[in-house]
Jmol script that loads the backbone (N, CA, C; Angstrom):
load data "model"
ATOM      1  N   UNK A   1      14.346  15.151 -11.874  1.00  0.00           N
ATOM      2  CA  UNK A   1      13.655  14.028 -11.245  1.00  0.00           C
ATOM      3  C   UNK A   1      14.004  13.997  -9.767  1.00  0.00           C
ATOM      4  N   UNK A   2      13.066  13.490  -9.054  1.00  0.00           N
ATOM      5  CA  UNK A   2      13.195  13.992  -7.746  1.00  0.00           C
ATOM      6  C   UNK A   2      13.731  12.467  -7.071  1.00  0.00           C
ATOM      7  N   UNK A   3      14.219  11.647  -6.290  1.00  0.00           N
ATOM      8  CA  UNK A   3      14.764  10.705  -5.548  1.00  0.00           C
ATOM      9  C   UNK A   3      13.401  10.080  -5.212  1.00  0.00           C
ATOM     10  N   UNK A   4      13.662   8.662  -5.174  1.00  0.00           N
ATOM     11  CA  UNK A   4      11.823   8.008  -5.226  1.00  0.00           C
ATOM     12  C   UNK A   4      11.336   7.923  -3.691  1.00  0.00           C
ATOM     13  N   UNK A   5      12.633   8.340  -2.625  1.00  0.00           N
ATOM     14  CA  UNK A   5      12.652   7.917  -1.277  1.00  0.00           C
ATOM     15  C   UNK A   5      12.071   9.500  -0.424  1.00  0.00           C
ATOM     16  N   UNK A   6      11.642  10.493  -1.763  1.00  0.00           N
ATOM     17  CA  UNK A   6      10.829  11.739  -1.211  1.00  0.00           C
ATOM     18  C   UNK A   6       9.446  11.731  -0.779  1.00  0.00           C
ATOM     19  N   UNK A   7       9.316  13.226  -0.586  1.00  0.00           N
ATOM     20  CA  UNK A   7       7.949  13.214  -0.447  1.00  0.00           C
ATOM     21  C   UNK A   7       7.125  12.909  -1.366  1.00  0.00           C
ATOM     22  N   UNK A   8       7.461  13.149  -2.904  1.00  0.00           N
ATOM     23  CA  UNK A   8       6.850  13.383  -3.912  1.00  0.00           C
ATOM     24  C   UNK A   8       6.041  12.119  -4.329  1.00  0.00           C
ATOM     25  N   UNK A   9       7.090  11.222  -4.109  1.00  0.00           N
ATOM     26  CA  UNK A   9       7.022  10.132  -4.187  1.00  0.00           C
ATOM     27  C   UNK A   9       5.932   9.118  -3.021  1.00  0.00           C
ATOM     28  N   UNK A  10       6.165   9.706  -1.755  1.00  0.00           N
ATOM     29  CA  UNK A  10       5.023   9.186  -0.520  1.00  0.00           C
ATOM     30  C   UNK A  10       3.917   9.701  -1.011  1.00  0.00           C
ATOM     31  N   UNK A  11       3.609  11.020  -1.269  1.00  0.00           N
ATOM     32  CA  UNK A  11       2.504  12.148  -1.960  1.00  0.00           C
ATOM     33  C   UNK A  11       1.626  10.976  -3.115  1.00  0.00           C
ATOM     34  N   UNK A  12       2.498  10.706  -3.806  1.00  0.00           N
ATOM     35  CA  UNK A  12       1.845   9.498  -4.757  1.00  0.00           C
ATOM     36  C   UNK A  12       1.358   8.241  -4.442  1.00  0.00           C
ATOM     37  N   UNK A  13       2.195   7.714  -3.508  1.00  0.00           N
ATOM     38  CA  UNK A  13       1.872   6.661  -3.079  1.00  0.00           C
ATOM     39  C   UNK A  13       0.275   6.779  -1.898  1.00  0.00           C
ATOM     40  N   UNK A  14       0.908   7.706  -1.128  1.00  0.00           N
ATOM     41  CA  UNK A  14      -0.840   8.065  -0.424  1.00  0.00           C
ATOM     42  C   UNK A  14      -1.696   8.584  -1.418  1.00  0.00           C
ATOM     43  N   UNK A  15      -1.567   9.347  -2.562  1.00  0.00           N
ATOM     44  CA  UNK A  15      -2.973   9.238  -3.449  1.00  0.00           C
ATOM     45  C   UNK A  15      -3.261   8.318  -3.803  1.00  0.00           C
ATOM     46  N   UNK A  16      -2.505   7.266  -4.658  1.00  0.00           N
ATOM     47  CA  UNK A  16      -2.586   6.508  -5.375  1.00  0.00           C
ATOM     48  C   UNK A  16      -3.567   5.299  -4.523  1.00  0.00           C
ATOM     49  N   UNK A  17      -3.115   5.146  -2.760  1.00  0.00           N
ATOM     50  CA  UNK A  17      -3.127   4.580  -2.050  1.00  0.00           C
ATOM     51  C   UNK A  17      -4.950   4.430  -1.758  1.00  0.00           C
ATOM     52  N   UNK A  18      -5.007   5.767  -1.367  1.00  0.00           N
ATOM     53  CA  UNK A  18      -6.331   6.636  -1.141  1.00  0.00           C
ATOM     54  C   UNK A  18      -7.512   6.306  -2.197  1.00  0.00           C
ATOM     55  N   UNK A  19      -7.402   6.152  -3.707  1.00  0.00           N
ATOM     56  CA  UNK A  19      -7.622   6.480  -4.393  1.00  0.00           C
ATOM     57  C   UNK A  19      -8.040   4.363  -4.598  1.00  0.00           C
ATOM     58  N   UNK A  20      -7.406   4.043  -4.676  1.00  0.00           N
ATOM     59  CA  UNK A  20      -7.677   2.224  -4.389  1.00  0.00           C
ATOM     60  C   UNK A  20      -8.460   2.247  -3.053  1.00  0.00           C
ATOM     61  N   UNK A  21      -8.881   2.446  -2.121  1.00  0.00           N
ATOM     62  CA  UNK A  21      -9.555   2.403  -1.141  1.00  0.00           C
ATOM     63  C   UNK A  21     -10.496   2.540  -1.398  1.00  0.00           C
ATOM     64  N   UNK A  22     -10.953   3.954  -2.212  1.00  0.00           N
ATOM     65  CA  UNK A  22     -12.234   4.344  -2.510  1.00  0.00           C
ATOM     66  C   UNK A  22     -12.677   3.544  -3.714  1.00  0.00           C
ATOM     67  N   UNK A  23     -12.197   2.534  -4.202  1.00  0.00           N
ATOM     68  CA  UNK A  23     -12.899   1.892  -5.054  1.00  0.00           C
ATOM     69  C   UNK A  23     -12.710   2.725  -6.768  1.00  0.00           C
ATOM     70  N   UNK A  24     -11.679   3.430  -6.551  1.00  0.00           N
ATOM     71  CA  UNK A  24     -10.888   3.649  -7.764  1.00  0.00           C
ATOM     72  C   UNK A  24     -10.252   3.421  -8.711  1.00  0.00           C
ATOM     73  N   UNK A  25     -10.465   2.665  -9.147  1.00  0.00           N
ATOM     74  CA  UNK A  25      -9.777   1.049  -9.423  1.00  0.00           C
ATOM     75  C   UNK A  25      -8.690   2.089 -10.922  1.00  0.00           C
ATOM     76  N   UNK A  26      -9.120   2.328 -11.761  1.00  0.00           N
ATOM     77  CA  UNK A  26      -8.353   2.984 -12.764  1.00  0.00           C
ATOM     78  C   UNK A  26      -7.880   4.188 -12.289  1.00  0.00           C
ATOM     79  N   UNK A  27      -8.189   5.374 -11.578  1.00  0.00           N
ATOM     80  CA  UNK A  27      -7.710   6.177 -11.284  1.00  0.00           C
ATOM     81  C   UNK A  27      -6.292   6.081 -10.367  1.00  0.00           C
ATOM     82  N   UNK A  28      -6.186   4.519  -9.669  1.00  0.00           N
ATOM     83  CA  UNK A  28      -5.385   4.383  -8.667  1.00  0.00           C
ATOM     84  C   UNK A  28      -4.448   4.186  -9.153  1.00  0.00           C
ATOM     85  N   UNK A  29      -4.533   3.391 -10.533  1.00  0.00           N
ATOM     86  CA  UNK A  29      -3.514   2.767 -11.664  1.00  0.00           C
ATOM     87  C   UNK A  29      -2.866   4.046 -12.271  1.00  0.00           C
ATOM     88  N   UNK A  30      -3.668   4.524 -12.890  1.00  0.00           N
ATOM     89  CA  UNK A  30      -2.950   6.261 -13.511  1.00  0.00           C
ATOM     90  C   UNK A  30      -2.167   7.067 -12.322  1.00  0.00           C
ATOM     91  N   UNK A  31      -2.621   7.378 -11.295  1.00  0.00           N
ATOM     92  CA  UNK A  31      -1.722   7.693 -10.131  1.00  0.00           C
ATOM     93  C   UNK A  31      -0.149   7.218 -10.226  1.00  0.00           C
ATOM     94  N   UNK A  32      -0.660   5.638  -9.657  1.00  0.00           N
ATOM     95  CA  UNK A  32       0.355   4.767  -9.311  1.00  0.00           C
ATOM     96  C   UNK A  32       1.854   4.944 -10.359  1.00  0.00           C
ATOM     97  N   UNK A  33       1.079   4.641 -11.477  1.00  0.00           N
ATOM     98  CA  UNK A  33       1.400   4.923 -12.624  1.00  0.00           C
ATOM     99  C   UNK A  33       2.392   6.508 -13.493  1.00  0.00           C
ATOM    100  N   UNK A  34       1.656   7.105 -13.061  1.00  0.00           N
ATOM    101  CA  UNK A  34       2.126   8.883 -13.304  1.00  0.00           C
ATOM    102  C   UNK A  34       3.118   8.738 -12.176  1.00  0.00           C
ATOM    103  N   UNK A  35       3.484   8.341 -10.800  1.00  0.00           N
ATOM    104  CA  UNK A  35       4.202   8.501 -10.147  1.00  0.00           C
ATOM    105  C   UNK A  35       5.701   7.458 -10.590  1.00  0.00           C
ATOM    106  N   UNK A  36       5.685   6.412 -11.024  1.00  0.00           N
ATOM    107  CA  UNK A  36       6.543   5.442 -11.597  1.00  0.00           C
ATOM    108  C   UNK A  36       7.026   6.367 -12.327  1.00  0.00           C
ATOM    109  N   UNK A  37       6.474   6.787 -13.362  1.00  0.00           N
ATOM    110  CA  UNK A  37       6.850   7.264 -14.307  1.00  0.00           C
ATOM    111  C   UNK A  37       8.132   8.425 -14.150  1.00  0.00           C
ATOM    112  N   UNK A  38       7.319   9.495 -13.253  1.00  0.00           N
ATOM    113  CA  UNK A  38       7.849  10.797 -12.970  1.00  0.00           C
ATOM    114  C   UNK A  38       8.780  10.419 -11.954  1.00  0.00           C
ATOM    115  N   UNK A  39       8.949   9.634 -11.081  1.00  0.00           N
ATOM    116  CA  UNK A  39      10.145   9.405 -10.046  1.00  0.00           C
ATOM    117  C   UNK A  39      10.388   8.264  -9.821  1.00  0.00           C
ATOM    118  N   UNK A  40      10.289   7.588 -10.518  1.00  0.00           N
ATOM    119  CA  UNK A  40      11.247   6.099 -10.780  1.00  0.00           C
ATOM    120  C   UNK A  40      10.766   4.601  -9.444  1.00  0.00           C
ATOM    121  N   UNK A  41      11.423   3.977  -9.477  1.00  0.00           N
ATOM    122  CA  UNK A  41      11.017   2.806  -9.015  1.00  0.00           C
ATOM    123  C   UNK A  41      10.669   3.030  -7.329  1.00  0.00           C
ATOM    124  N   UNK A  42       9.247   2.822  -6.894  1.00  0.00           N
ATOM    125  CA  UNK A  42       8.477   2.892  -5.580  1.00  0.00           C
ATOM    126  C   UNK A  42       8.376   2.034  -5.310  1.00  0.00           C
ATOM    127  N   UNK A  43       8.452   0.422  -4.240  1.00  0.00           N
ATOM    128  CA  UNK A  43       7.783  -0.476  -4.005  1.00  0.00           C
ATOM    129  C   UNK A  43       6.198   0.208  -3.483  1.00  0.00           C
ATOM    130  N   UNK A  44       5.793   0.623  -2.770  1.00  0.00           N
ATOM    131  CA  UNK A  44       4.288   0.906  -2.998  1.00  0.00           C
ATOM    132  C   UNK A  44       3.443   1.472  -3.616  1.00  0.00           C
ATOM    133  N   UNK A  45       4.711   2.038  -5.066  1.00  0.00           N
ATOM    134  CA  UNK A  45       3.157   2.452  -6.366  1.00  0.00           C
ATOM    135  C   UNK A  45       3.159   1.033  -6.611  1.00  0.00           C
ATOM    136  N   UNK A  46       4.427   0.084  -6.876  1.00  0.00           N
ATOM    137  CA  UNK A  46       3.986  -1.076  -7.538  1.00  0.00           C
ATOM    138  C   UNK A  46       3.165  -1.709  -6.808  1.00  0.00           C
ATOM    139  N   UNK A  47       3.017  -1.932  -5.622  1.00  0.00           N
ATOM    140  CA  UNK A  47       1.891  -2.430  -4.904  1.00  0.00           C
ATOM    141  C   UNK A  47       0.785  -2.025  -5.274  1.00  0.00           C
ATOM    142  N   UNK A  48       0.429  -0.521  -5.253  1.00  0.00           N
ATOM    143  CA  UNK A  48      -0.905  -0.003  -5.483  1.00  0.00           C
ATOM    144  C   UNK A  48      -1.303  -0.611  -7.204  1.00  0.00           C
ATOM    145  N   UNK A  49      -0.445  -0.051  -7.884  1.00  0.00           N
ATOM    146  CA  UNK A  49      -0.190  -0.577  -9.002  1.00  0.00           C
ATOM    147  C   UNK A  49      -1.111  -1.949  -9.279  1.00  0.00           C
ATOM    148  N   UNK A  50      -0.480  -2.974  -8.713  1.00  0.00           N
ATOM    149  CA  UNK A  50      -0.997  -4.465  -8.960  1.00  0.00           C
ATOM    150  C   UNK A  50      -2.218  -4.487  -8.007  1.00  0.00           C
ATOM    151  N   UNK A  51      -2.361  -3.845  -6.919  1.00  0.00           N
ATOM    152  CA  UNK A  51      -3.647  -4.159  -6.427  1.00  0.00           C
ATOM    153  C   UNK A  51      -4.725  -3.451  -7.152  1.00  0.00           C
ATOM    154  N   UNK A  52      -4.728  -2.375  -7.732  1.00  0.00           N
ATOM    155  CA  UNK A  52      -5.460  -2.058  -8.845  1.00  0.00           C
ATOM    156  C   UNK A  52      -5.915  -2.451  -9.939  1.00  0.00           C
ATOM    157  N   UNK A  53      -5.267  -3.232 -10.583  1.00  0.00           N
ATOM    158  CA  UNK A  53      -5.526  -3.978 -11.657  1.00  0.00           C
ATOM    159  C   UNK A  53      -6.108  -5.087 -10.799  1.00  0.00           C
ATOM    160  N   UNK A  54      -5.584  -6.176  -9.800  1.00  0.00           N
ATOM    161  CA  UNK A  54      -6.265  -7.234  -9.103  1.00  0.00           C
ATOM    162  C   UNK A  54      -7.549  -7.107  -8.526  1.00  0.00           C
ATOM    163  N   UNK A  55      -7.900  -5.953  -8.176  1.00  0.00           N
ATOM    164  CA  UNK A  55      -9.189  -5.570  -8.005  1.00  0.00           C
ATOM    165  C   UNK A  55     -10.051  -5.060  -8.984  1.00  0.00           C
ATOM    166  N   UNK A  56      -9.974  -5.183 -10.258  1.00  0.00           N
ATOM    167  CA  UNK A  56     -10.765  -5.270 -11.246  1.00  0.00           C
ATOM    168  C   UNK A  56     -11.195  -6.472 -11.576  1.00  0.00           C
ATOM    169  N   UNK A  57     -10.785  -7.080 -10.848  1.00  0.00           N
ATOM    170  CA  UNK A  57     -11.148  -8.648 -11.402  1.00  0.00           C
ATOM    171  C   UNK A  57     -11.266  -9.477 -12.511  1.00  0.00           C
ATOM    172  N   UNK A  58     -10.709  -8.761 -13.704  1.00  0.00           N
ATOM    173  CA  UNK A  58     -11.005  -9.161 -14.976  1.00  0.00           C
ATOM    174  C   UNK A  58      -9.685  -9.650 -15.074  1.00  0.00           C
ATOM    175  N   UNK A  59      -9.494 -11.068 -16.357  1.00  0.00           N
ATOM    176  CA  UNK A  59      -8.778 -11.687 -16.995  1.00  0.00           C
ATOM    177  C   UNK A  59      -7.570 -10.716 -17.928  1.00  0.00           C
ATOM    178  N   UNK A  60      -8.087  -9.839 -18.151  1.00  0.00           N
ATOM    179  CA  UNK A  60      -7.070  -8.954 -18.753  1.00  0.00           C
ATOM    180  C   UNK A  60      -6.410  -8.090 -17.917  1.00  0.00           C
ATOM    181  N   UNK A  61      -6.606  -7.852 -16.949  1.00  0.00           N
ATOM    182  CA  UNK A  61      -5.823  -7.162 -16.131  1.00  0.00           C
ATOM    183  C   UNK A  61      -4.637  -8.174 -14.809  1.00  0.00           C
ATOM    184  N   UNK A  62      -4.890  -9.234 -15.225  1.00  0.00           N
ATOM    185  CA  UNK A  62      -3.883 -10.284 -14.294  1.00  0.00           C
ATOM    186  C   UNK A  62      -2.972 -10.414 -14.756  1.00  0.00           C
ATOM    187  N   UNK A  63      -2.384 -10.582 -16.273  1.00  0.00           N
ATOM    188  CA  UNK A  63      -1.123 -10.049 -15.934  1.00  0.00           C
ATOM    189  C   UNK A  63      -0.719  -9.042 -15.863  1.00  0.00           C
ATOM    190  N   UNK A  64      -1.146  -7.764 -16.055  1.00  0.00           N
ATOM    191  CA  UNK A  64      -0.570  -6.452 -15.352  1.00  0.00           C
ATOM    192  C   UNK A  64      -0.369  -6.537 -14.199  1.00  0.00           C
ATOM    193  N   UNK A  65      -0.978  -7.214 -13.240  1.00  0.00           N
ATOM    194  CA  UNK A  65      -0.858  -7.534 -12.053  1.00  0.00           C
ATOM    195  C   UNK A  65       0.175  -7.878 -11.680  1.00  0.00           C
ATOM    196  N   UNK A  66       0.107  -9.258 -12.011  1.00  0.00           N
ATOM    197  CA  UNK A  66       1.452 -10.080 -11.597  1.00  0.00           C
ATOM    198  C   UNK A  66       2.846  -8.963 -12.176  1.00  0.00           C
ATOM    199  N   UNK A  67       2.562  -8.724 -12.794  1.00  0.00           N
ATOM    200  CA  UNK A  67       3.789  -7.685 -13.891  1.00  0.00           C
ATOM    201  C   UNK A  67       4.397  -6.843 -12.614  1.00  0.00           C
ATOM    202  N   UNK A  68       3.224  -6.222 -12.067  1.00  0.00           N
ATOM    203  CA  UNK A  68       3.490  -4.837 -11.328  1.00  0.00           C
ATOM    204  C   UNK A  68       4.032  -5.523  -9.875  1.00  0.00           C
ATOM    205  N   UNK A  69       3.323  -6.819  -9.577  1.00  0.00           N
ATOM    206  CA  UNK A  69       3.673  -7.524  -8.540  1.00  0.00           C
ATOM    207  C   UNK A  69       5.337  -7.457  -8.559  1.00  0.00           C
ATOM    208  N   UNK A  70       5.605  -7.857  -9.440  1.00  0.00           N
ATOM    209  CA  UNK A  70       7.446  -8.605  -9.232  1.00  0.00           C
ATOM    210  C   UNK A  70       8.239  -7.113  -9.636  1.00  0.00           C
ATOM    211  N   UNK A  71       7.656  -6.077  -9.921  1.00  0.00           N
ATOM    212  CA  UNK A  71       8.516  -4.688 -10.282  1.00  0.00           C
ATOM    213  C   UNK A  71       9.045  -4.830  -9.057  1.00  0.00           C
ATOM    214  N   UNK A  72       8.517  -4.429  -8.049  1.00  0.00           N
ATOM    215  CA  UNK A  72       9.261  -4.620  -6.577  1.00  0.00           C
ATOM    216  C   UNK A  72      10.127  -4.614  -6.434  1.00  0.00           C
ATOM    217  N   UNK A  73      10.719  -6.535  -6.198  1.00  0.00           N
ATOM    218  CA  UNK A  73      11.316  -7.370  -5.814  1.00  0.00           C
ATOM    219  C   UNK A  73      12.575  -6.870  -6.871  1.00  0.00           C
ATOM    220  N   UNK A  74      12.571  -6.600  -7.948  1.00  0.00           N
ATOM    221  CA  UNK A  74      13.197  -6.718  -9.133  1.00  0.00           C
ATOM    222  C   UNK A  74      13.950  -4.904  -9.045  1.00  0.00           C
ATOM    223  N   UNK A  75      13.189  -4.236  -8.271  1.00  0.00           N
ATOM    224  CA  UNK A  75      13.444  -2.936  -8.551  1.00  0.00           C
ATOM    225  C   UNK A  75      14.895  -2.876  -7.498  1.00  0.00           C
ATOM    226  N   UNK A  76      14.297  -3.849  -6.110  1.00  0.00           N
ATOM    227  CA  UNK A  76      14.833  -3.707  -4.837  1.00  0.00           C
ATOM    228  C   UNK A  76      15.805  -4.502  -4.714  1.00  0.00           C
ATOM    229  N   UNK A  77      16.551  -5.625  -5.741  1.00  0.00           N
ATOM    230  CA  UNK A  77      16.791  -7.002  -5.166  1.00  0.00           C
ATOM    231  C   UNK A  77      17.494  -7.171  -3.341  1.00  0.00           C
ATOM    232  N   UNK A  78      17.988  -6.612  -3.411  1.00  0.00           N
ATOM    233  CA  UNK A  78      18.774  -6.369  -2.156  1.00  0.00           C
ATOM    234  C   UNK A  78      18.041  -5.834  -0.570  1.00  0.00           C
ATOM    235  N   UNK A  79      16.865  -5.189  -1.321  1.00  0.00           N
ATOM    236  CA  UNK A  79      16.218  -4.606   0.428  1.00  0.00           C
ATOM    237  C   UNK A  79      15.120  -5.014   0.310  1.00  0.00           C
ATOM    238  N   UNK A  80      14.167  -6.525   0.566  1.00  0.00           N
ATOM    239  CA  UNK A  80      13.608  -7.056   0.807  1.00  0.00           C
ATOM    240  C   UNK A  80      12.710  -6.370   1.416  1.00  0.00           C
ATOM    241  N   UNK A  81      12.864  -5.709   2.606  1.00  0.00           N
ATOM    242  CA  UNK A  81      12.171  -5.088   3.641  1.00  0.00           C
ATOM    243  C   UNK A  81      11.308  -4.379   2.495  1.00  0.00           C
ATOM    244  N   UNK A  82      11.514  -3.788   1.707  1.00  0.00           N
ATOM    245  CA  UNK A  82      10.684  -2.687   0.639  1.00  0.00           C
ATOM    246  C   UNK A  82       9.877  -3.474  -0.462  1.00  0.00           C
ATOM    247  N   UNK A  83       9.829  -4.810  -0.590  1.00  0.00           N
ATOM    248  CA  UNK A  83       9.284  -5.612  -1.007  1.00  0.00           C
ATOM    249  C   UNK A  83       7.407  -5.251  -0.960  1.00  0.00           C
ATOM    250  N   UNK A  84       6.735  -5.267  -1.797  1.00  0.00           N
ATOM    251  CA  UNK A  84       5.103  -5.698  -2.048  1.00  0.00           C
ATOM    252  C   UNK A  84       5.354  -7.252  -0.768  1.00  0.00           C
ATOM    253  N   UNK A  85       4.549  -6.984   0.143  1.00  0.00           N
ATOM    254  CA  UNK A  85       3.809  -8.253   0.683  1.00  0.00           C
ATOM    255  C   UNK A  85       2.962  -9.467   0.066  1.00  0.00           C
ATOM    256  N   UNK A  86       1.847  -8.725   0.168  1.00  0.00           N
ATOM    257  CA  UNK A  86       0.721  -9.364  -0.916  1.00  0.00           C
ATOM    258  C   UNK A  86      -0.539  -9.036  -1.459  1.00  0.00           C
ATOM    259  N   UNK A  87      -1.139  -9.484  -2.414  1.00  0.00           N
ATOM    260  CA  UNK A  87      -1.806  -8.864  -3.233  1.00  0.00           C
ATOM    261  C   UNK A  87      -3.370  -9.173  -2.189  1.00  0.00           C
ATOM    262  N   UNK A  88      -3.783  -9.597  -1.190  1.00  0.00           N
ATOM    263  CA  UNK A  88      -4.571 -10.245  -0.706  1.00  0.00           C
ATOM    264  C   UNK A  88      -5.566  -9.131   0.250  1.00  0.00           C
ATOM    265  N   UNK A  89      -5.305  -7.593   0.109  1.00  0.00           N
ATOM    266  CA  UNK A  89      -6.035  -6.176   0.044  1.00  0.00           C
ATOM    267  C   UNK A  89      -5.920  -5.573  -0.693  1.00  0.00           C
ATOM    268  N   UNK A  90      -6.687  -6.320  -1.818  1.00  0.00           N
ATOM    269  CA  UNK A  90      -7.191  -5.408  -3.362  1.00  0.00           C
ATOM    270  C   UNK A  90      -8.023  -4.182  -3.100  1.00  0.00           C
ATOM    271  N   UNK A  91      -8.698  -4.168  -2.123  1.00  0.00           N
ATOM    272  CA  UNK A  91      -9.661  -2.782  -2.000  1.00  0.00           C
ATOM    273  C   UNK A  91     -10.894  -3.376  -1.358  1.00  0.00           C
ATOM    274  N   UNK A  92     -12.222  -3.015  -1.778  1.00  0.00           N
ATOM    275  CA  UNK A  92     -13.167  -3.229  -1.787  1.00  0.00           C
ATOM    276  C   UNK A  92     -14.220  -3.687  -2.746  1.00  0.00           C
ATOM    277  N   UNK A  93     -14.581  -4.784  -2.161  1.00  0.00           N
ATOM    278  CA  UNK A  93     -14.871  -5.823  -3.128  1.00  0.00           C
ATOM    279  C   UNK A  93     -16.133  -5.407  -3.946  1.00  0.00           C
ATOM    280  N   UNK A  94     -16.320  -5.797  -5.480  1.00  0.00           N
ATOM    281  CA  UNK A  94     -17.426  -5.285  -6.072  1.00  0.00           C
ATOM    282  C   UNK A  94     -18.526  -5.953  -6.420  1.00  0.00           C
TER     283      UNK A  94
END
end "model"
wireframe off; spacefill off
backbone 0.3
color backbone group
């Protein structure tokens, strides 16, 4: 497993990133997602993460949201600075 503060890890986060921009809404999540997985706690997969699901707009995907929202905070307690901001650039609206 590679250290989450790599490239491998930025590599994911700019797809994942990329990939929510374009109105990717599930693909950004599987990204986000495959990268959590494979190199451990990112504050900006969890960002991408929750803005992915928040930009689906559906009732079933809010709490994944909020879920992915507080991974963050919870991952980081101590370095704030690496904290999710806010959920308030979901992407592009549908």
């Amino acid at each position: 497993m590679q250290d989450n503060s790599g490239q491998s890890a930025q590599y994911a986060f700019e797809r994942a990133q990329a990939l929510l921009r374009a109105g990717e809404f599930k693909a950004a999540r599987t990204q986000a997602q495959e990268g959590l997985d494979a190199l451990g706690p990112h504050p900006g997969l969890y960002l991408v993460l929750g803005r992915a699901h928040t930009a689906e707009n559906d009732d079933d995907h809010d709490t994944a949201a909020e879920r992915a929202y507080r991974m963050g905070p919870a991952a980081f307690p101590d370095d704030p600075d690496r904290w999710p901001r806010t959920p308030s650039s979901a992407g592009p609206a549908r």
